[in-house]
N, CA, C and O atoms as a GROMACS GRO file, in nm:
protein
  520
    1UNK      N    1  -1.014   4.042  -8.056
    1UNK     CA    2  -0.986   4.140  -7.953
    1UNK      C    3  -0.983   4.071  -7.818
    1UNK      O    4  -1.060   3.975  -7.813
    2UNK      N    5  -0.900   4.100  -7.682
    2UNK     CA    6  -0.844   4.024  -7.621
    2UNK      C    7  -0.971   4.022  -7.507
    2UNK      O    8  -0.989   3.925  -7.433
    3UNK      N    9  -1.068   4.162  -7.505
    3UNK     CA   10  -1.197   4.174  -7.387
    3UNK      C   11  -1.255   4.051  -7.524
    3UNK      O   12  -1.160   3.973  -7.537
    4UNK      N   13  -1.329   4.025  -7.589
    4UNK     CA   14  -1.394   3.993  -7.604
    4UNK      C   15  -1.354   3.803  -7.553
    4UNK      O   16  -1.437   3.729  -7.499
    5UNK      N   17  -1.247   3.773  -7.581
    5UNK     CA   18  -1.239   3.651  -7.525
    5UNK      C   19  -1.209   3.609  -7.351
    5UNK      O   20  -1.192   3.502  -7.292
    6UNK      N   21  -1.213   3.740  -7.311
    6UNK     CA   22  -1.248   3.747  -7.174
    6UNK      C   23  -1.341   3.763  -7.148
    6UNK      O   24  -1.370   3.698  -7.048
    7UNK      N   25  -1.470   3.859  -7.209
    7UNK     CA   26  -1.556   3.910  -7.115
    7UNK      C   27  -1.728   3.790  -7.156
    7UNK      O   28  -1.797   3.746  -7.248
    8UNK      N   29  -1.714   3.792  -7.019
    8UNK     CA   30  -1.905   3.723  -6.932
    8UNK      C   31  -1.959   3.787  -6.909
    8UNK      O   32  -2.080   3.763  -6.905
    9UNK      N   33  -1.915   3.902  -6.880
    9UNK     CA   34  -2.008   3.987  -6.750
    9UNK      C   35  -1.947   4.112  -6.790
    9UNK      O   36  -1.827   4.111  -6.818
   10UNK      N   37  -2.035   4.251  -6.799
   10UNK     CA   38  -2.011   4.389  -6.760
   10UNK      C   39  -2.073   4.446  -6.681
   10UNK      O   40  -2.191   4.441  -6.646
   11UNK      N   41  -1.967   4.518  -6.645
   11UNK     CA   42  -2.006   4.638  -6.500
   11UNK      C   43  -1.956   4.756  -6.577
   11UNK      O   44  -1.869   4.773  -6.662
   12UNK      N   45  -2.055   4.842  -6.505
   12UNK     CA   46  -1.960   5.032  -6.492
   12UNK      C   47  -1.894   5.028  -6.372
   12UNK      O   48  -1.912   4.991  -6.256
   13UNK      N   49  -1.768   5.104  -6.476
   13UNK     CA   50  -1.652   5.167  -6.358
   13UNK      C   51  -1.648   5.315  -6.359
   13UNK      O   52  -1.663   5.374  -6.466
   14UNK      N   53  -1.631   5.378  -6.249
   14UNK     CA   54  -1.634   5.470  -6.340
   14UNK      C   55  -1.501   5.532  -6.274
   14UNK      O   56  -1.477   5.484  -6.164
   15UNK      N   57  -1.439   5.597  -6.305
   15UNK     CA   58  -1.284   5.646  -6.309
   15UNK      C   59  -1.258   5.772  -6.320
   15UNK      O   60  -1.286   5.810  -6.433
   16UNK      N   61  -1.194   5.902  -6.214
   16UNK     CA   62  -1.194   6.061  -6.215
   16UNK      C   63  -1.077   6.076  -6.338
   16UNK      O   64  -0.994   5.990  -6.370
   17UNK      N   65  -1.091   6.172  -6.379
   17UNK     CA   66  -1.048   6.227  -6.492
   17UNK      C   67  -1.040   6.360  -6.424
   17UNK      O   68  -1.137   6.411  -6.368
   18UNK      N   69  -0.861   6.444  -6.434
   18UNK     CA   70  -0.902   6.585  -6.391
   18UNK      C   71  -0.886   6.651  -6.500
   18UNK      O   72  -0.825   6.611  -6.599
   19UNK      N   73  -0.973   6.820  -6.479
   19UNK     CA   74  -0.997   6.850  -6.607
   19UNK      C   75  -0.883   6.943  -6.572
   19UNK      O   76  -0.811   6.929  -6.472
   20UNK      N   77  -0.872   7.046  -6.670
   20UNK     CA   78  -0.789   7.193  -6.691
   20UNK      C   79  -0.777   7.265  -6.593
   20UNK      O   80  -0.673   7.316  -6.552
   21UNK      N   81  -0.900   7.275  -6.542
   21UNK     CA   82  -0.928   7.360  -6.453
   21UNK      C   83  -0.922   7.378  -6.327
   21UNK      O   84  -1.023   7.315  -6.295
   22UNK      N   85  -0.884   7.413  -6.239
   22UNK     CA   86  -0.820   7.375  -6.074
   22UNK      C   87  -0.955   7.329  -6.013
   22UNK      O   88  -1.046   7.406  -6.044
   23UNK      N   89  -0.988   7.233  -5.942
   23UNK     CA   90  -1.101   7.173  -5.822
   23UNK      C   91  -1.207   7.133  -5.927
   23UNK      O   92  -1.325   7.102  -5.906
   24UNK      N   93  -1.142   7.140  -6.043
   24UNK     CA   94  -1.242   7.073  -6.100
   24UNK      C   95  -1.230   6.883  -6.159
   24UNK      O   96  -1.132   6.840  -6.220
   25UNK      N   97  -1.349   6.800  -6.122
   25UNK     CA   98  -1.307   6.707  -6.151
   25UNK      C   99  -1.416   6.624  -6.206
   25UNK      O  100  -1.521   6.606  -6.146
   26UNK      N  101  -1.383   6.562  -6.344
   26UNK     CA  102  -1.487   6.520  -6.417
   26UNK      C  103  -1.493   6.389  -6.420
   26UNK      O  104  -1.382   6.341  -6.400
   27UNK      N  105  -1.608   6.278  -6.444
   27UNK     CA  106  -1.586   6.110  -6.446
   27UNK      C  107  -1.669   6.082  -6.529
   27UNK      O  108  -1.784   6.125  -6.539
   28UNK      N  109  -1.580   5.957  -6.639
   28UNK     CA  110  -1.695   5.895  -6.706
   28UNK      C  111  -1.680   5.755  -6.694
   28UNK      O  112  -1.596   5.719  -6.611
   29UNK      N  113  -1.731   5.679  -6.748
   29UNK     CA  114  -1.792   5.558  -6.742
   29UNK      C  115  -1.752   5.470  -6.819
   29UNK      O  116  -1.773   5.481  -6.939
   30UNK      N  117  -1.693   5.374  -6.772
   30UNK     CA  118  -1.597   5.274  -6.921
   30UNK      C  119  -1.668   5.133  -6.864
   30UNK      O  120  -1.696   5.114  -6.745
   31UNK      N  121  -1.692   5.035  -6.979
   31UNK     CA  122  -1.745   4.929  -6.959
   31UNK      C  123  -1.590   4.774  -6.921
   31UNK      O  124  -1.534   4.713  -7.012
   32UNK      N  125  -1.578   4.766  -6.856
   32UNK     CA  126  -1.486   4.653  -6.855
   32UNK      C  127  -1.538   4.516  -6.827
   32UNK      O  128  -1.635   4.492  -6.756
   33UNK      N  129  -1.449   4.411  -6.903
   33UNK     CA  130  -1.489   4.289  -6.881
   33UNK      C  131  -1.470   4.171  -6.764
   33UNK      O  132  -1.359   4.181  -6.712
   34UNK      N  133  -1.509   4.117  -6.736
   34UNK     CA  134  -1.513   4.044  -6.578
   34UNK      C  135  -1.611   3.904  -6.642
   34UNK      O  136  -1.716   3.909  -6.707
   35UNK      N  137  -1.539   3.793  -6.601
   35UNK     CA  138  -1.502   3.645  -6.561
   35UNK      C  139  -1.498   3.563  -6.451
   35UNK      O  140  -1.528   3.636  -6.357
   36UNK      N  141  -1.473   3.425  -6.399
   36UNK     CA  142  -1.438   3.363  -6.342
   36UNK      C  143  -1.284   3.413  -6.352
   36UNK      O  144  -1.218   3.446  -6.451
   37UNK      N  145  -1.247   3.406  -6.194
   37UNK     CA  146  -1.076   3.391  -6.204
   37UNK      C  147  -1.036   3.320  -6.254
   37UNK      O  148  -0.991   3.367  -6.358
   38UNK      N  149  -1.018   3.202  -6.247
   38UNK     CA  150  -1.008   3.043  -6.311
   38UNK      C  151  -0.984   3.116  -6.486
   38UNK      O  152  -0.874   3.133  -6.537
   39UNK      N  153  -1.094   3.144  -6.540
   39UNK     CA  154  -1.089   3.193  -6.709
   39UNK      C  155  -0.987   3.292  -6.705
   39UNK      O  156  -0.885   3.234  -6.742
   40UNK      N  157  -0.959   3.416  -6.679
   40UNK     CA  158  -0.911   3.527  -6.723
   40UNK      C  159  -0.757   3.461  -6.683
   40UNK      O  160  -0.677   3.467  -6.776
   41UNK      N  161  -0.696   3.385  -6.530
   41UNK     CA  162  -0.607   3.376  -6.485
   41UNK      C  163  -0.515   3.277  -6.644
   41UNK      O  164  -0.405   3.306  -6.690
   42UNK      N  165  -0.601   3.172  -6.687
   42UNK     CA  166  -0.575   3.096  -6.790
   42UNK      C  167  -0.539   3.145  -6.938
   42UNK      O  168  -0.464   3.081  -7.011
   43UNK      N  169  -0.597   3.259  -6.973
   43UNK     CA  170  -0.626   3.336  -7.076
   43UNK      C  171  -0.508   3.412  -7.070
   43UNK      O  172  -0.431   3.394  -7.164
   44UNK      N  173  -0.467   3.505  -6.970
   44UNK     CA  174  -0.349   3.568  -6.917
   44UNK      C  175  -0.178   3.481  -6.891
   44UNK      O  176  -0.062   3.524  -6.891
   45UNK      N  177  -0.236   3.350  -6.870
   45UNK     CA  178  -0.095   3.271  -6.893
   45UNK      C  179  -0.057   3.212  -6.980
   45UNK      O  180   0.060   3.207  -7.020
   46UNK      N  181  -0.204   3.124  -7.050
   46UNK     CA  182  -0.156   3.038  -7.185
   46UNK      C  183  -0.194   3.111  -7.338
   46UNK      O  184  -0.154   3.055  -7.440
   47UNK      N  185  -0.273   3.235  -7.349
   47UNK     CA  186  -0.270   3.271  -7.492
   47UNK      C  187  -0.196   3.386  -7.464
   47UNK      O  188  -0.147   3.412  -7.574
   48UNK      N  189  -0.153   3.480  -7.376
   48UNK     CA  190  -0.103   3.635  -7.370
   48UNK      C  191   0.083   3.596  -7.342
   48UNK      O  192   0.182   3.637  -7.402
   49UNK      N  193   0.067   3.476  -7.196
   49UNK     CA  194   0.230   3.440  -7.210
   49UNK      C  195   0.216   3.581  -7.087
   49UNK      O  196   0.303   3.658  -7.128
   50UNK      N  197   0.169   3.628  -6.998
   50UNK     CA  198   0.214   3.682  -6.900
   50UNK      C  199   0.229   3.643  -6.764
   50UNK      O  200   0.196   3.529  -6.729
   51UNK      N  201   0.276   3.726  -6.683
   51UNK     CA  202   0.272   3.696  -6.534
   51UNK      C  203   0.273   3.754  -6.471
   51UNK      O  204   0.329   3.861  -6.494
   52UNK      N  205   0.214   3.731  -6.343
   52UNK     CA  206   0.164   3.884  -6.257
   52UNK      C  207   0.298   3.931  -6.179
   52UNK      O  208   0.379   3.855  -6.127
   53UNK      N  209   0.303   4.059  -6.181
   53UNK     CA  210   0.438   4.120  -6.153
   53UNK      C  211   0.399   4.160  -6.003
   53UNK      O  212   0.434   4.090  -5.908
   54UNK      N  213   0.323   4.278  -5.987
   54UNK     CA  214   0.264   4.389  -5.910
   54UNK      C  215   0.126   4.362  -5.885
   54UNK      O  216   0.033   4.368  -5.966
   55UNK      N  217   0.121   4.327  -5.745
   55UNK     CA  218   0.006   4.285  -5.603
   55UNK      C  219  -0.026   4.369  -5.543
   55UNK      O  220   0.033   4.400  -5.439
   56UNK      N  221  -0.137   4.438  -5.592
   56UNK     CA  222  -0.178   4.618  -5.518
   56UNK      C  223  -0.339   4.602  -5.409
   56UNK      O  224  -0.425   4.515  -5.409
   57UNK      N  225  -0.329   4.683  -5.356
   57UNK     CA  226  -0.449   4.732  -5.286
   57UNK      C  227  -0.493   4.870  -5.342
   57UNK      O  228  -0.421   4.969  -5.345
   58UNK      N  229  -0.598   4.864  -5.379
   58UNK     CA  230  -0.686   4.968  -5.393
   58UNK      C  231  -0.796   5.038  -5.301
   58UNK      O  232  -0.903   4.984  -5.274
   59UNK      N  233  -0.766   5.139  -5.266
   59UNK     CA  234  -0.909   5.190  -5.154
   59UNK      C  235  -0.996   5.251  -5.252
   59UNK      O  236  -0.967   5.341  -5.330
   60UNK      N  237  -1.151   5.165  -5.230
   60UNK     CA  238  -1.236   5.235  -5.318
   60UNK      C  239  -1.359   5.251  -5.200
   60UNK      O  240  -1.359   5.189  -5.093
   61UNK      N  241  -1.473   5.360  -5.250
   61UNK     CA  242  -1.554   5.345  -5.163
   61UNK      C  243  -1.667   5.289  -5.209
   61UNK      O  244  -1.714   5.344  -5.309
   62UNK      N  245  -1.741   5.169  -5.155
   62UNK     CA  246  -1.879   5.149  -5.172
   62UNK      C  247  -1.978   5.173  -5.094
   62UNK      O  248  -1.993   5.155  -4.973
   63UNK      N  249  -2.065   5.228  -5.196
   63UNK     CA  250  -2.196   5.324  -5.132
   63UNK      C  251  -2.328   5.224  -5.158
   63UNK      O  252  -2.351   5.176  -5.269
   64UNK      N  253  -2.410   5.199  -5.043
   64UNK     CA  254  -2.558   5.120  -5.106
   64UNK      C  255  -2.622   5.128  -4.929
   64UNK      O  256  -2.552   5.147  -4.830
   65UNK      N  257  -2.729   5.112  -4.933
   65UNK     CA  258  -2.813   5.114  -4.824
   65UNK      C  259  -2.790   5.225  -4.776
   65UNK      O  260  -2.798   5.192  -4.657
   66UNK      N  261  -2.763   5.352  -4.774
   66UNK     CA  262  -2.750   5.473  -4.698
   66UNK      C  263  -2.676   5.445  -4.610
   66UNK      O  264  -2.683   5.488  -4.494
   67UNK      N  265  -2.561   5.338  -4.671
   67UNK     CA  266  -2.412   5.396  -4.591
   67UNK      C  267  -2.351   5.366  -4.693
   67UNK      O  268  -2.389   5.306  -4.793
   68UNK      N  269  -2.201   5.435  -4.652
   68UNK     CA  270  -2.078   5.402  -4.722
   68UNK      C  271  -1.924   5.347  -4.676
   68UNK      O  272  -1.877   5.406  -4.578
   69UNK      N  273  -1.849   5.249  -4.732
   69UNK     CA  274  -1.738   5.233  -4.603
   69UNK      C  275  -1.632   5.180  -4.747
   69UNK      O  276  -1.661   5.138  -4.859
   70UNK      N  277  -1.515   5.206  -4.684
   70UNK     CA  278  -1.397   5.227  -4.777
   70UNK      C  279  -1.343   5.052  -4.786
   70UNK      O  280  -1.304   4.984  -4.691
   71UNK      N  281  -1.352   5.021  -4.890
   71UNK     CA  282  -1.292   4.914  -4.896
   71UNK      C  283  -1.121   4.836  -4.957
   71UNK      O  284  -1.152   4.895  -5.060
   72UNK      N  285  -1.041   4.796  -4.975
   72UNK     CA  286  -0.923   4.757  -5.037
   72UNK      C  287  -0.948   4.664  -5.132
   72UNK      O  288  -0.998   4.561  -5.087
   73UNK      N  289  -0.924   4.667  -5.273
   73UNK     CA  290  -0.963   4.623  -5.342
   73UNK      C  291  -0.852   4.572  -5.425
   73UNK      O  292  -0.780   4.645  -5.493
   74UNK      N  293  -0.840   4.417  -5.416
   74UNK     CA  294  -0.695   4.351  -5.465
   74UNK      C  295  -0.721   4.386  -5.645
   74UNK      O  296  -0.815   4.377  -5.724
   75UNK      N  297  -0.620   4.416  -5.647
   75UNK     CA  298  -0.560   4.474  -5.780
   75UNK      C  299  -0.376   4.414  -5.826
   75UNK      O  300  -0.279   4.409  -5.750
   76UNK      N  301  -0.385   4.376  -5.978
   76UNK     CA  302  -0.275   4.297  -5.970
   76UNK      C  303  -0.247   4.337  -6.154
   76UNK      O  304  -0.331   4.314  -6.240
   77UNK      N  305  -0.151   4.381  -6.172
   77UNK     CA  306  -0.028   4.385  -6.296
   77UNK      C  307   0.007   4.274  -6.339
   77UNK      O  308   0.082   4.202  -6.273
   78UNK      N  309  -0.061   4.221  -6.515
   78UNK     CA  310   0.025   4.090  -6.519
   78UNK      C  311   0.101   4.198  -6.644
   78UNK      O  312   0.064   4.310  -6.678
   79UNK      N  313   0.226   4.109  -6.696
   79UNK     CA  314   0.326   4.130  -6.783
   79UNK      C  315   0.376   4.010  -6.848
   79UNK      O  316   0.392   3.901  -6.792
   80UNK      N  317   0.407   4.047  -7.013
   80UNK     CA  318   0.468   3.977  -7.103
   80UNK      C  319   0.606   4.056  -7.131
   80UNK      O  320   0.611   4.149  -7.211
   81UNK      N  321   0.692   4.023  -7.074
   81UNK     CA  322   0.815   4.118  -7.099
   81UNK      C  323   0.893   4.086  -7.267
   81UNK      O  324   0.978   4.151  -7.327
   82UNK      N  325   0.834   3.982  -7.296
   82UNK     CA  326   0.945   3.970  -7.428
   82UNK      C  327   0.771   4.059  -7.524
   82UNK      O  328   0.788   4.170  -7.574
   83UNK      N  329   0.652   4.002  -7.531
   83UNK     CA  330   0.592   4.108  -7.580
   83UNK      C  331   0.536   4.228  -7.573
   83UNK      O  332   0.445   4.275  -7.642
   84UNK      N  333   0.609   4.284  -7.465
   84UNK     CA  334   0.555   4.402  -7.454
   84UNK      C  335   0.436   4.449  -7.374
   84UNK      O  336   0.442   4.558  -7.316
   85UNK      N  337   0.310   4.359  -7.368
   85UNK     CA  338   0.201   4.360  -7.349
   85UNK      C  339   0.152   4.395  -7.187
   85UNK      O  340   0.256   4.435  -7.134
   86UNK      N  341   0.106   4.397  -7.142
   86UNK     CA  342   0.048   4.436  -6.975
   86UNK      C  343  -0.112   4.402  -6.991
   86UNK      O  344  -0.180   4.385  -7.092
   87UNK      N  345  -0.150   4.397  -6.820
   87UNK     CA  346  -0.291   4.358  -6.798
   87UNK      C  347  -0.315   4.394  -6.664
   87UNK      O  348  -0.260   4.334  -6.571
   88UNK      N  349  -0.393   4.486  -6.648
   88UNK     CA  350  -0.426   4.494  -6.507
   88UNK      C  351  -0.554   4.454  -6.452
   88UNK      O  352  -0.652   4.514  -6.496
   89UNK      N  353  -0.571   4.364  -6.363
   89UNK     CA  354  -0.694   4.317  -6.317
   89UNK      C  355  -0.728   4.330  -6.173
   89UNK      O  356  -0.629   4.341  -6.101
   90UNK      N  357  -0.889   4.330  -6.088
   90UNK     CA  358  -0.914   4.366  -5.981
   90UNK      C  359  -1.077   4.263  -5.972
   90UNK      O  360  -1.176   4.240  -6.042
   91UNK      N  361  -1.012   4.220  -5.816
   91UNK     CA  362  -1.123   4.132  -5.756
   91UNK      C  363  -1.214   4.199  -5.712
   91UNK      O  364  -1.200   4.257  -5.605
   92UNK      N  365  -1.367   4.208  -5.810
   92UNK     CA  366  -1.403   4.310  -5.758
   92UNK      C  367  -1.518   4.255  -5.649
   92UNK      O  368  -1.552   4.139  -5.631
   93UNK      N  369  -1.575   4.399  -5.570
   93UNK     CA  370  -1.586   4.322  -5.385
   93UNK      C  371  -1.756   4.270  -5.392
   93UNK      O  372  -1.805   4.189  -5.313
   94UNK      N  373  -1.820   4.330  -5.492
   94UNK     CA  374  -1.970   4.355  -5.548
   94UNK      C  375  -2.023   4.183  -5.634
   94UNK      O  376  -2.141   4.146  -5.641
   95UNK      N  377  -1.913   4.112  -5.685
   95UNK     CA  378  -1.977   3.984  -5.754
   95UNK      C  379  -1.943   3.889  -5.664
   95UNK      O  380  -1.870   3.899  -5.566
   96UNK      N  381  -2.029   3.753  -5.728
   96UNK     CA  382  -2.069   3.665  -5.618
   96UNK      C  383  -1.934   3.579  -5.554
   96UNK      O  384  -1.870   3.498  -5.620
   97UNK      N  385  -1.911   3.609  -5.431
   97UNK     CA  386  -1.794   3.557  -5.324
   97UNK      C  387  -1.658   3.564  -5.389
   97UNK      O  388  -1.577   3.472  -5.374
   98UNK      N  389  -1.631   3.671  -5.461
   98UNK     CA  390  -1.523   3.735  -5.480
   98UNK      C  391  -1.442   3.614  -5.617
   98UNK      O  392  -1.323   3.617  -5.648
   99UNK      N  393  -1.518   3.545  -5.660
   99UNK     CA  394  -1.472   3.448  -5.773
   99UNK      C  395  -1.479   3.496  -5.921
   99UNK      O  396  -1.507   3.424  -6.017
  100UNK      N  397  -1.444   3.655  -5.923
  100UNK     CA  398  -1.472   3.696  -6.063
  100UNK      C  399  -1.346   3.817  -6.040
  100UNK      O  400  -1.324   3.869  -5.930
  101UNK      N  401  -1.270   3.849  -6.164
  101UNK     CA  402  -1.200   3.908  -6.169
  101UNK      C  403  -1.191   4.039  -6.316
  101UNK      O  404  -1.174   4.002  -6.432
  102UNK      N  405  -1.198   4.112  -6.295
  102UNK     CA  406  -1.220   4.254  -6.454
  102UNK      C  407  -1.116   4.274  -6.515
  102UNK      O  408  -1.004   4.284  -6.465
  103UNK      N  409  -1.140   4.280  -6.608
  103UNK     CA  410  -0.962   4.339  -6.652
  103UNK      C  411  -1.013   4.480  -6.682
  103UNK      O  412  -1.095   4.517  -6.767
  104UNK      N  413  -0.924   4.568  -6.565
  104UNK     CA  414  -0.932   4.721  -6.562
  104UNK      C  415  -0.838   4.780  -6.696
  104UNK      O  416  -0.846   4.899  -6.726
  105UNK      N  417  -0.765   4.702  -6.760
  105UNK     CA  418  -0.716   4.788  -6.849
  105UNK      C  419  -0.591   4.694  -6.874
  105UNK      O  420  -0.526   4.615  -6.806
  106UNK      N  421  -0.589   4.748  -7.030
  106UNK     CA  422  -0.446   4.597  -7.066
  106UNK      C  423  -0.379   4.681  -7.259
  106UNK      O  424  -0.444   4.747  -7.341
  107UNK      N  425  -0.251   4.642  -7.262
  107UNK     CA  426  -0.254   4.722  -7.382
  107UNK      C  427  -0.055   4.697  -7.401
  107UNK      O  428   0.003   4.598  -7.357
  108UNK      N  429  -0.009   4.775  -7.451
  108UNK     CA  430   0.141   4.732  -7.485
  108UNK      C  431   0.200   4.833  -7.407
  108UNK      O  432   0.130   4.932  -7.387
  109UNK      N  433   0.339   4.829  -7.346
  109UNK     CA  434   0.423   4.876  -7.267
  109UNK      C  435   0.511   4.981  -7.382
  109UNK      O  436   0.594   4.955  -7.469
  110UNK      N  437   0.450   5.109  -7.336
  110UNK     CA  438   0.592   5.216  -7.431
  110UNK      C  439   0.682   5.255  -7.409
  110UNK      O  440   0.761   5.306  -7.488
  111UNK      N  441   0.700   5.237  -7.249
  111UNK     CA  442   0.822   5.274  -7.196
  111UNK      C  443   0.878   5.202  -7.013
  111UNK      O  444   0.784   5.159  -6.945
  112UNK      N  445   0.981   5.196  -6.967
  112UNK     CA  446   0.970   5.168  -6.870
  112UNK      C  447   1.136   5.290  -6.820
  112UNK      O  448   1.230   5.336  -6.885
  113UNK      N  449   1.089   5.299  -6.667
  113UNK     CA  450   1.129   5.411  -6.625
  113UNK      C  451   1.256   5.317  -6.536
  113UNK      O  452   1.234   5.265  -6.427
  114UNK      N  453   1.348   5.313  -6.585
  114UNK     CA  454   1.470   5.204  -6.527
  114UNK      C  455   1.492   5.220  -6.383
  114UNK      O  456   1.518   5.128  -6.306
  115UNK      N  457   1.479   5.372  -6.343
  115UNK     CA  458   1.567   5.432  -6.222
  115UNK      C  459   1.438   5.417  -6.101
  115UNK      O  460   1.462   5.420  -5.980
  116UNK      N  461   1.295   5.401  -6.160
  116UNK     CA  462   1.169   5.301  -6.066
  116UNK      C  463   1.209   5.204  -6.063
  116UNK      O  464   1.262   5.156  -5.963
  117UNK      N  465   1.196   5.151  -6.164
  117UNK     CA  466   1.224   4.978  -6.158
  117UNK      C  467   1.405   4.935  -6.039
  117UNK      O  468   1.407   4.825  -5.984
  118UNK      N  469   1.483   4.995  -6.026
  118UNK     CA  470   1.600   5.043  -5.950
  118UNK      C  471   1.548   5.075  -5.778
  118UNK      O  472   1.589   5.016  -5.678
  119UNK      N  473   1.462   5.171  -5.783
  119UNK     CA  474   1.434   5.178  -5.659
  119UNK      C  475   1.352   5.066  -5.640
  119UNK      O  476   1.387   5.021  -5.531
  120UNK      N  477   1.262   4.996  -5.686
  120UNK     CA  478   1.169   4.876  -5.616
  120UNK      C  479   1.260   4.792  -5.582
  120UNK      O  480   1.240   4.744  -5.470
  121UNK      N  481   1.395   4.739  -5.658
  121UNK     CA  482   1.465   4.664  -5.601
  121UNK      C  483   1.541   4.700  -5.478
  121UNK      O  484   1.556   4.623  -5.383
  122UNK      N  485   1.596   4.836  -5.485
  122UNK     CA  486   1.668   4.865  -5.403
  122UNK      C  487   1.556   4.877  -5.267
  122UNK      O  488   1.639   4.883  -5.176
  123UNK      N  489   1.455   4.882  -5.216
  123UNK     CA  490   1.339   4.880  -5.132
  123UNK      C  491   1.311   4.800  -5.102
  123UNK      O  492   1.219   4.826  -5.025
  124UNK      N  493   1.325   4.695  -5.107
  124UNK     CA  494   1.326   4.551  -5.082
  124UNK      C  495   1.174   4.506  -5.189
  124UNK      O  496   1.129   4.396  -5.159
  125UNK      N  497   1.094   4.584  -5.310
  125UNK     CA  498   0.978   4.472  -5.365
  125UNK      C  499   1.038   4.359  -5.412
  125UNK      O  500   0.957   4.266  -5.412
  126UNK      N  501   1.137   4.329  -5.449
  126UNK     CA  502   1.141   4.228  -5.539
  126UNK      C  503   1.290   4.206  -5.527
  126UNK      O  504   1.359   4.302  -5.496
  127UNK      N  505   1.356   4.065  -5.552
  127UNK     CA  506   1.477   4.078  -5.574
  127UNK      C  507   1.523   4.029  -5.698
  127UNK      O  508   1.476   3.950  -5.779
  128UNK      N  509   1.654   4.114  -5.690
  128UNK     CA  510   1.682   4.081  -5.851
  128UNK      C  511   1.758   3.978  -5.891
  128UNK      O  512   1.828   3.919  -5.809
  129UNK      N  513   1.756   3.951  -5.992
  129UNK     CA  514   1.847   3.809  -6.070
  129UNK      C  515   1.725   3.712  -6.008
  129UNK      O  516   1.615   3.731  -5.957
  130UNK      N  517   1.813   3.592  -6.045
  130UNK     CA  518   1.721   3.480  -5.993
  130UNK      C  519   1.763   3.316  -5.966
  130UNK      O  520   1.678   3.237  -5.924
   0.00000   0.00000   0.00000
């Protein structure tokens, strides 16, 4: 299994889930795995065969000492386009000097939405051909 040859280290994440019901909003708790960048970045190029597509910011908030302040939290999409496969990972802001990276979630691609992938080019993310 692909966490287990990634994971050193676990943390709770915990992630909103909305329910049925209007203003209502429920969260649970998933364990993900976290590494040295160096490991996961290696693991992600030479046994999976991907590459990072999509370079995100995340605003999350961290709460400790009786304050709280919103932070951006680099978040990044790798991809295997001939297998299918995806990986999303995030530097998270809490381990020691930002040299560890989680994989938030990774699994096979069921579909892709052509006329997105159309506008990112046409928007200037990325250009096409090569």
């Amino acid at each position: 299994m692909r966490s287990k040859s990634l994971a050193i280290l676990f943390f709770l994440l915990s992630f909103p889930v909305f329910a049925q019901e209007p203003g209502k909003v429920l969260t649970f708790t998933v364990t993900k795995p976290c590494a040295p960048i160096k490991d996961i970045v290696d693991n992600l190029t030479n046994k999976w065969k991907e590459s990072p597509i999509f370079f995100m910011l995340e605003p999350v908030l961290i709460e400790g000492n009786n304050q709280s302040a919103v932070q951006e939290v680099r978040t990044v999409m790798w991809l295997n386009t001939k297998n299918k496969t995806y990986t999303i990972v995030q530097i998270p802001p809490h381990l020691p000097a930002n040299n560890y990276l989680c994989v938030v979630g990774s699994g096979k691609i069921s579909h892709v939405e052509n006329s997105v992938l159309l506008e990112l080019l046409d928007n200037g993310y990325a250009k096409a051909g090569r």
